[in-house]
C-alpha positions as CSV (number, residue, x, y, z in Angstrom):
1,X,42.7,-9.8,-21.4
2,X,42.1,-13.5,-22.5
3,X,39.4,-13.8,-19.7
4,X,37.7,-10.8,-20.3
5,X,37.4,-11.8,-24.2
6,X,35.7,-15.1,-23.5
7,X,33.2,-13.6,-21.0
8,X,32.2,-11.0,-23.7
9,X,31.6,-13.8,-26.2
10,X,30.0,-15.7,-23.8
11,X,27.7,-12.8,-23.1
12,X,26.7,-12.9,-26.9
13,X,26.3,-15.9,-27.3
14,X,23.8,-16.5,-24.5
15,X,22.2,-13.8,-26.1
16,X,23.1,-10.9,-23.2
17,X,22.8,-7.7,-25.3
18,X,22.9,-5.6,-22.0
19,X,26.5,-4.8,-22.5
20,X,25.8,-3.4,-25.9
21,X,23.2,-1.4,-24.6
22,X,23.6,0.2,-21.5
23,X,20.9,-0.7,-19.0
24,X,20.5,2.5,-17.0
25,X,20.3,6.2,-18.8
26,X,23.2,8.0,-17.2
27,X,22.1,11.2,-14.8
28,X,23.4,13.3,-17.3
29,X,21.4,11.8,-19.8
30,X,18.0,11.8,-17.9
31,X,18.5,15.3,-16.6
32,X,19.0,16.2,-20.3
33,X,16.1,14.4,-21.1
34,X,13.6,16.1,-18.3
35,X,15.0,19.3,-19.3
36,X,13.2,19.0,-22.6
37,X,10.0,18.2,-21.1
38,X,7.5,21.7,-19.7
39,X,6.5,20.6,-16.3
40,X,4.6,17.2,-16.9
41,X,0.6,17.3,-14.6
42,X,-2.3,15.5,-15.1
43,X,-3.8,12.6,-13.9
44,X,-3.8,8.4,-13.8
45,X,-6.9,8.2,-16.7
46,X,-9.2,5.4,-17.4
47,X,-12.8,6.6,-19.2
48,X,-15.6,6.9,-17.0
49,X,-17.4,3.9,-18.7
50,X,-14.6,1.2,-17.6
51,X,-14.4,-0.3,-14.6
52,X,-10.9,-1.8,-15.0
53,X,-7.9,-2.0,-17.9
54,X,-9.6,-4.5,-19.5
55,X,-12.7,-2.8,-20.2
56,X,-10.6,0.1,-21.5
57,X,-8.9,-2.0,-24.1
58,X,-10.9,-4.8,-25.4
59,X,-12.4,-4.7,-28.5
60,X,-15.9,-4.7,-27.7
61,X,-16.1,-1.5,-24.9
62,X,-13.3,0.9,-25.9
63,X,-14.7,4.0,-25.9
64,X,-12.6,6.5,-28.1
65,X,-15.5,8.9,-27.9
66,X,-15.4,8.9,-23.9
67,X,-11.8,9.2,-24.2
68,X,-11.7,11.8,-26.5
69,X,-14.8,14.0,-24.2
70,X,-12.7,13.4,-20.9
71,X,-9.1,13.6,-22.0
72,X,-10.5,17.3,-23.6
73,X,-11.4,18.2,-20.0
74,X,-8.1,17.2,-18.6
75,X,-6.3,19.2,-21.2
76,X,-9.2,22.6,-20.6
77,X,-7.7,22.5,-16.5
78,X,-3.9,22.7,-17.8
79,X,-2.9,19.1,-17.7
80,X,-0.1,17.5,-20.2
81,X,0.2,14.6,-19.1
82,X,-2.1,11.5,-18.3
83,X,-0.8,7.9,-16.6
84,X,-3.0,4.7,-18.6
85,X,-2.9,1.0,-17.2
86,X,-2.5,-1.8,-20.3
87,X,-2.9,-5.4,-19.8
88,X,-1.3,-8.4,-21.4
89,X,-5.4,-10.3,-21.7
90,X,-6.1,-7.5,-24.5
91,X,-2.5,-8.5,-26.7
92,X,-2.8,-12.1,-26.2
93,X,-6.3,-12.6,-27.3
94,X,-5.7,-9.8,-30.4
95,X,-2.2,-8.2,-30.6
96,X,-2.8,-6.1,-33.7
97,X,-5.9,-5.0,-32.6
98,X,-4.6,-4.0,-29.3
99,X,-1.6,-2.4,-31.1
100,X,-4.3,-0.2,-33.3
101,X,-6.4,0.9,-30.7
102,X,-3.1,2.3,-28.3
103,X,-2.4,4.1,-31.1
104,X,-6.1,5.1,-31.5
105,X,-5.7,5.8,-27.9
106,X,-2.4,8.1,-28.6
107,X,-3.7,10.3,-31.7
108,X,-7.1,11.2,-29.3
109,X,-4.7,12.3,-26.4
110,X,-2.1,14.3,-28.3
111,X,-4.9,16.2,-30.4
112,X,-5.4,17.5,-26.7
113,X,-1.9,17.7,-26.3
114,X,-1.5,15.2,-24.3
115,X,1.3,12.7,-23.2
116,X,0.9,9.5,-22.0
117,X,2.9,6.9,-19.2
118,X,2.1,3.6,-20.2
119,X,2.1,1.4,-16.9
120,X,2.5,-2.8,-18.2
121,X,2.3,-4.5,-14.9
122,X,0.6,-3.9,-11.7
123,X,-0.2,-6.3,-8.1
124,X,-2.9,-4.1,-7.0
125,X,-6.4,-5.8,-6.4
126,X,-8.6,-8.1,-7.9
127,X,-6.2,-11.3,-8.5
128,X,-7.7,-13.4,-11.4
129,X,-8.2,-11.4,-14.1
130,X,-10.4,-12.7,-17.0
131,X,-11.2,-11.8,-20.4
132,X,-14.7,-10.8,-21.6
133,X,-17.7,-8.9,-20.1
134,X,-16.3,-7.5,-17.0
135,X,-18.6,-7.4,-13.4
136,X,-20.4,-4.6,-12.9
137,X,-18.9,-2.1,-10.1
138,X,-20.0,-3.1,-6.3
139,X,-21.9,0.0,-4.8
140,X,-19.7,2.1,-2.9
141,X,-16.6,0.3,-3.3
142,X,-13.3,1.8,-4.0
143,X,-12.2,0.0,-7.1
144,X,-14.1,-3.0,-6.8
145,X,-13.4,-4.1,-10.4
146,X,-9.8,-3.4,-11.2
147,X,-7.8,-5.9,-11.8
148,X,-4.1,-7.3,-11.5
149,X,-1.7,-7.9,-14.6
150,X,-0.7,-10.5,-14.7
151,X,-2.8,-12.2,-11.8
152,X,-1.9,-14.0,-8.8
153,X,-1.4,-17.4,-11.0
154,X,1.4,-16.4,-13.5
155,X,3.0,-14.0,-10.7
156,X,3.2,-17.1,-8.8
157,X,4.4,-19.8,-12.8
158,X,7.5,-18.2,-13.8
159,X,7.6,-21.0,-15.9
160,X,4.7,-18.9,-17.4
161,X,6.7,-16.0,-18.3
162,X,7.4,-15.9,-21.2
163,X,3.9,-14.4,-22.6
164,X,4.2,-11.6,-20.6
165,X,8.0,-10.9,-22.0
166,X,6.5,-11.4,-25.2
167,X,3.7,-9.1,-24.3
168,X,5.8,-6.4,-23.2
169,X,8.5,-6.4,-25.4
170,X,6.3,-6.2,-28.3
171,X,4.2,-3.1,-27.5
172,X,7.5,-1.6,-26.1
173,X,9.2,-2.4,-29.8
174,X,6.1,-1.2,-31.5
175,X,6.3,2.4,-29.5
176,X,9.9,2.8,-28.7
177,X,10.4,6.0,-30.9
178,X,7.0,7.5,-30.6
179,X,7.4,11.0,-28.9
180,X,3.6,10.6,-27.4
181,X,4.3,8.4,-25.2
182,X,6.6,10.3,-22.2
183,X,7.7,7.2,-20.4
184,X,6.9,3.9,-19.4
185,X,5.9,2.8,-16.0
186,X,6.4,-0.8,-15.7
187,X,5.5,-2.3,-12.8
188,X,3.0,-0.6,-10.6
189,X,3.1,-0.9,-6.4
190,X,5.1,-4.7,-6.8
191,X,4.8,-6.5,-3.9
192,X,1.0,-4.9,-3.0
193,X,-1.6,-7.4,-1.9
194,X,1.0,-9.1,0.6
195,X,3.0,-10.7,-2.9
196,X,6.0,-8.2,-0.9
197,X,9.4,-9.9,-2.0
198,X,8.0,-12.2,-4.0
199,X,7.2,-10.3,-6.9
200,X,11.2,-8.8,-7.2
201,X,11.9,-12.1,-9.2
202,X,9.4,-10.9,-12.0
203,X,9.8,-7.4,-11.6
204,X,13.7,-8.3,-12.3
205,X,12.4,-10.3,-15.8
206,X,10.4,-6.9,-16.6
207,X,12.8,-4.5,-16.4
208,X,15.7,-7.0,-18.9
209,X,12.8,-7.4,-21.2
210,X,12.5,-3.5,-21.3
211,X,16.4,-3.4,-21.8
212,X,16.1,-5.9,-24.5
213,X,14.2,-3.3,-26.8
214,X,15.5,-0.1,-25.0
215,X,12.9,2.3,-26.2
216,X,14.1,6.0,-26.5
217,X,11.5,7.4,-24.0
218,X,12.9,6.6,-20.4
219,X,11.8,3.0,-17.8
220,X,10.6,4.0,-14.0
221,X,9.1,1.8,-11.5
222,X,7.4,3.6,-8.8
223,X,8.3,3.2,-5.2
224,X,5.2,3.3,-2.7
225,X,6.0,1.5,0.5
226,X,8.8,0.9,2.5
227,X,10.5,-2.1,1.4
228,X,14.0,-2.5,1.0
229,X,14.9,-4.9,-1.1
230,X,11.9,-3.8,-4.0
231,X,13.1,0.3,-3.3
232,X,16.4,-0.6,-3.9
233,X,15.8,-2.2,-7.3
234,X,13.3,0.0,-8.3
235,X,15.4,3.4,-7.4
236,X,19.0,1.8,-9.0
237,X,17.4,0.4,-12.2
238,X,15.3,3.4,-13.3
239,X,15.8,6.2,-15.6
240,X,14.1,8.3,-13.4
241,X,12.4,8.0,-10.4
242,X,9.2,7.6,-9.6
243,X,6.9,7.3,-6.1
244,X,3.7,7.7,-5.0
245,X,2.7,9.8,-2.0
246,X,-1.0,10.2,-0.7
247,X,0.3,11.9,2.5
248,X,0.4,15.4,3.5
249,X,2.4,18.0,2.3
250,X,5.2,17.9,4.9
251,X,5.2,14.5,4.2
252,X,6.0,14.9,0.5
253,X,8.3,17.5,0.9
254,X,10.5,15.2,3.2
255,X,10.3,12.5,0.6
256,X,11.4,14.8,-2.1
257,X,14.3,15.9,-0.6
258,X,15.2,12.3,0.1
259,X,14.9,10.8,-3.2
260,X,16.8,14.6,-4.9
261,X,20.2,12.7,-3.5
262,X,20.0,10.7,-5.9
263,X,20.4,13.6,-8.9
264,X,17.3,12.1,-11.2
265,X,14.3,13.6,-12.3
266,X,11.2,12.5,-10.3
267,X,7.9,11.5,-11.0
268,X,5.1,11.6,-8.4
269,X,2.7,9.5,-10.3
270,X,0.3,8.9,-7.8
271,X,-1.0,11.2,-4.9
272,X,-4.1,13.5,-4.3
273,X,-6.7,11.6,-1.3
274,X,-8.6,14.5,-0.3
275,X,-9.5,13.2,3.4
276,X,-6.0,12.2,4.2
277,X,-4.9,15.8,3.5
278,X,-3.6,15.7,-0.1
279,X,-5.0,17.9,-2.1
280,X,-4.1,20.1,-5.6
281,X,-4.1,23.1,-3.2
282,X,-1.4,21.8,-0.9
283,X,0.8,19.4,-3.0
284,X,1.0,21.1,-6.3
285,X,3.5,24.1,-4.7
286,X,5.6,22.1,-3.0
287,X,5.8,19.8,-7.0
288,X,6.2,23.1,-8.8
289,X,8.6,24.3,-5.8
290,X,11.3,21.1,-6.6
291,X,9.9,20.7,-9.6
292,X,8.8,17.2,-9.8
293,X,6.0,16.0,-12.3
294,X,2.8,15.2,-10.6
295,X,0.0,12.7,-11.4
296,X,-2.8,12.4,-9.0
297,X,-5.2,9.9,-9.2
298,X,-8.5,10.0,-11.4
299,X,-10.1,12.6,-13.4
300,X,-13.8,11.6,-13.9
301,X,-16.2,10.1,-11.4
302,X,-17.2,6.6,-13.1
303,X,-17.0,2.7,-12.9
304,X,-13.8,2.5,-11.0
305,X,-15.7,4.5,-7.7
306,X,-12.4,6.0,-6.7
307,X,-14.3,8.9,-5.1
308,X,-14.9,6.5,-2.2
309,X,-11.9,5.8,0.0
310,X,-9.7,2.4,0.2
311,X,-11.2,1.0,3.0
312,X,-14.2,3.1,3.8
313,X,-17.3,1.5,1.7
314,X,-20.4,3.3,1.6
315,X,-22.8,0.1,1.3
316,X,-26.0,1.9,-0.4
317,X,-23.6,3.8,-3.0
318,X,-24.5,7.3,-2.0
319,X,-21.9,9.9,-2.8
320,X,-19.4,11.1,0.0
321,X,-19.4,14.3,1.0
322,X,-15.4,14.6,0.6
323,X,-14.3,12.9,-2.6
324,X,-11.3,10.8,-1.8
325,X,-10.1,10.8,-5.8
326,X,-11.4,12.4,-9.4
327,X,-12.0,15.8,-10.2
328,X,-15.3,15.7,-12.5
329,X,-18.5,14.6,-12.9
330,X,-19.7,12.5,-15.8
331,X,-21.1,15.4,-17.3
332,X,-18.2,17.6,-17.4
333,X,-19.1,19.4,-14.0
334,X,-16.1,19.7,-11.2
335,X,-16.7,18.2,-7.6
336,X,-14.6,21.5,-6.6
337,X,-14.9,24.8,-9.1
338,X,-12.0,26.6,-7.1
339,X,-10.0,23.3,-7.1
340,X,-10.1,23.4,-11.1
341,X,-9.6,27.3,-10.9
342,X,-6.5,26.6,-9.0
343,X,-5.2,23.3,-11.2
344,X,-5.8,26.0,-14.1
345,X,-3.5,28.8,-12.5
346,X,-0.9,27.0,-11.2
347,X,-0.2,25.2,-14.4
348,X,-0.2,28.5,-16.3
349,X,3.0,29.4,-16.2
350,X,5.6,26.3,-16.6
C-alpha cells in the first residue's frame, strides 16, 4: 500500500493527470455515446476556392460565403456530417483569429445542420508547409497543393514539439463542450509518405496532449494501411474507431467485420474512388447494413483536383471522364444526377 501511495504522488507531481482522467472512453460509454448520434454521412470538406488547409484558414482567403454555398448543398443530398483539416501555421501566426473563424466555420455548418470532425494532424503530401499566398494548383494533379501538418521538419525535431502540443491542446480546450463538433480526428494516415514507424513517437505526444484536456466529444485516429505497430496504437487508444477504405465493397465488408470484434462504434472517414470500384451506390448499403458512419472524400470539384486520381495525372488539365473524388460542380451541378438521387434516398430514413 506504501508503494502504491508514492507512485500515485509521484504521478502528480510530474504532472500525470492520466490517472485522474481515464484515457480511453469505456465501450459502454462510446456505444452510449454513438447511440445518440442519427447515422452520421457526408463528406471530407474543404471550399472549392482552397487548394490546401491553409488556404481554408488564414485570414486573408477564408471564404465563409463559399462555405456557406457548398456546405448548403451537402446538407440538400442528406448529409450530417462533414470531416475539415486544421493546421497549426493558422494558430501560431494568429490564435484568436483562428479560434474566431472555427467558430465562424461551426455556426455556417450547423445552420445546415451540420456536424463537423476536426482532423489536427496529418503526413499526407506536400512536406514543407509555409504560411502566406499558397501555389496555384498544378494542372491535372491530384492534390498538388495540400500540405502536411506539421511538415517533414518538426515531425522529424521533437525537441520542437511543444508548439504543436500547445497548438492542439488549445483549440481542443477552447471546443471541448461544443456539441457541433462530433469528434476529433487527430492524426490523419501517420506514417504516409514513407515517415511509417517513425511518426508513432509523435502520434503518441498527440493523443496525451488530447488526454490532458479530455474534451467531451470522443478522440479517433484512423487506420489506413497495414502496419502493426501504428494499427495497434491507433485501434487500443481511440474512443472509437476509425479507417479508411477506397476498395470495393467485399472488401469493406470484410474489414468491417474485422474491426466489429472490437465492440466500438466505427467511422469510415475516408472512401468513395470511383475507378477503383467505390462508389455511394455500392458502399453506402453495406455502411447502413452494420451501420458505420461514412465519409467519402470531396464534395465540390475545385483547387484541391481530387477528381483526378492519385497517380494518374492528366498533364493538359482536361476533365476525366470518371471522376475519381467530389460530387459537384462549382456551380452547384452534380457530376452524377442519379448518384445524388441515390445519396438523397438512402439517407432518408436513419
Amino acid at each position: 500500500m506504501k508503494k502504491l501511495l508514492v507512485i500515485l504522488v509521484i504521478w502528480q507531481h510530474s504532472g500525470a493527470v492520466f490517472a485522474q482522467k481515464q484515457p480511453v472512453w469505456s465501450t459502454e460509454k462510446a456505444n452510449a455515446w454513438y447511440a445518440l448520434q442519427p447515422w452520421p454521412v457526408g463528406c471530407n470538406f474543404i471550399p472549392s476556392t482552397a487548394i490546401n488547409e491553409l488556404e481554408m484558414w488564414q485570414a486573408e482567403t477564408f471564404d465563409s460565403a463559399t462555405i456557406a454555398r457548398e456546405l448548403g448543398w451537402a446538407n440538400d443530398i442528406g448529409m450530417n456530417t462533414v470531416r475539415v483539416f486544421l493546421h497549426y501555421i493558422p494558430w501560431r501566426t494568429d490564435a484568436r483569429g483562428f479560434k474566431q473563424r472555427i467558430s465562424t466555420y461551426l455556426a455556417i455548418a450547423a445552420s445546415s445542420h451540420i456536424k463537423t470532425i476536426f482532423v489536427f494532424f496529418d503526413d499526407c503530401w506536400n512536406n514543407d508547409p509555409q504560411p502566406g499566398k499558397q501555389p496555384d494548383p498544378k494542372p491535372g494533379i491530384h492534390n498538388s497543393g495540400w500540405v502536411q501538418c506539421p511538415g517533414k521538419k518538426m515531425h522529424n525535431d521533437p525537441a520542437s514539439w511543444h508548439t504543436l502540443g500547445d497548438y492542439e491542446k488549445d483549440i481542443l480546450s477552447s471546443f471541448k463542450k461544443d456539441n457541433r463538433i462530433l469528434l476529433w480526428d487527430l492524426y490523419n494516415e501517420p506514417g504516409n509518405s514513407s515517415y511509417n514507424e517513425t511518426s508513432l513517437p509523435l502520434l503518441k505526444k498527440v493523443f496525451e496532449w488530447a488526454w490532458e484536456v479530455r474534451p467531451d466529444q470522443p478522440l479517433t485516429c484512423g487506420i489506413w494501411y497495414d502496419n502493426k505497430d501504428l494499427n495497434t496504437y491507433q485501434i487500443t487508444h481511440s474512443d472509437i474507431i476509425s479507417f479508411h477504405n477506397y476498395n470495393k465493397p467485399d472488401d469493406l465488408e470484410k474489414q468491417i467485420q474485422n474491426l466489429k470484434t472490437y465492440k466500438r462504434p466505427l467511422v469510415c472517414t475516408e472512401y468513395m474512388a470511383r475507378p477503383r470500384g467505390s462508389t455511394f451506390e455500392t458502399q453506402l448499403p453495406v455502411f447502413k447494413k452494420y451501420g458505420v458512419a461514412a465519409v467519402n472524400w470531396g464534395l465540390v470539384a475545385g483547387k484541391t483536383n481530387t477528381i483526378y486520381q492519385w497517380d494518374t495525372p492528366v498533364p493538359d488539365g482536361s476533365e476525366p471522364k470518371i471522376w475519381f473524388h467530389d460530387i459537384f460542380r462549382k456551380d452547384g451541378r452534380p457530376y452524377d444526377t442519379n448518384e445524388v438521387r441515390f445519396i438523397r434516398q438512402i439517407t432518408e430514413n436513419r
